[in-house]
C-alpha positions in Angstrom: 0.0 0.0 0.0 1.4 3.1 -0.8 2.3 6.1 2.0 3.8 9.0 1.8 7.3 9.2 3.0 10.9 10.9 2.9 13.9 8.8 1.7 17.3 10.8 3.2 20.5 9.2 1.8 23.6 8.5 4.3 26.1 11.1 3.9 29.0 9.1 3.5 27.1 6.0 1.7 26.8 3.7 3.9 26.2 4.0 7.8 25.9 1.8 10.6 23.5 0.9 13.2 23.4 -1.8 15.9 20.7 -4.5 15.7 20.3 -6.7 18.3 24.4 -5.8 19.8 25.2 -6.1 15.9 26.6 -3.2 13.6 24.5 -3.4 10.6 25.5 -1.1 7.5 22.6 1.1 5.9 22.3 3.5 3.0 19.2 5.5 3.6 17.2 6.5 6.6 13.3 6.8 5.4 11.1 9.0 7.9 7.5 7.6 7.3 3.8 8.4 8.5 3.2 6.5 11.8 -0.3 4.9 10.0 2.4 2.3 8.7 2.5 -1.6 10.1 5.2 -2.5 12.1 8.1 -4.0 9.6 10.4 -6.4 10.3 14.5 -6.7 9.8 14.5 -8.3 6.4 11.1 -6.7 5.3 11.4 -5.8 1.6 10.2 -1.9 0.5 10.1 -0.2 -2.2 10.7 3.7 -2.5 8.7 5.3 -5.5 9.2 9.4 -6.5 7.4 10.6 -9.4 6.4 7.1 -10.6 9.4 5.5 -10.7 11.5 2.9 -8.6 14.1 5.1 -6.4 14.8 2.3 -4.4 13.9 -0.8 -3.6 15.7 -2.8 -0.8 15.5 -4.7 2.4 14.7 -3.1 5.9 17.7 -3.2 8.7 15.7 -1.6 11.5 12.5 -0.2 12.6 12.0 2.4 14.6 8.0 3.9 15.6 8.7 7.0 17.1 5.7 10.0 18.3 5.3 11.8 14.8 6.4 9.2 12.4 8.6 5.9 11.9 11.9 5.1 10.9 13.2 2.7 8.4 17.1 2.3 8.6 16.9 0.7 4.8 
């Protein structure tokens, strides 16, 4: 189902976040409306702008914060 959201590259190309005690490299953080399920590490998304395919990618972490979501992707 498609939601409005806002796809921020890493600055240096690839980041890291830890997972369960475990560094886990990420190229984009995606800020999303909180109205989304819950998704899971491993989770497969797809990022659309203007109608075409931006990115499209497994999720490394979840995160539901007060006014939105994030997706480490």
């Amino acid at each position: 189902m498609p939601l409005d959201c806002r796809e921020e590259p890493e600055d240096g190309g690839k980041g890291t976040v830890v997972v369960d005690g475990v560094k886990v490299e990420f190229s984009s953080m995606v800020y999303a409306d909180p109205v989304i399920s819950d998704l899971k590490r491993g989770d497969r998304v797809r990022i659309m702008h203007n109608g075409s395919i931006k990115l499209e990618t497994t999720v490394k972490r979840f995160s539901r914060e007060h006014f939105h979501c994030l997706v480490w992707v």
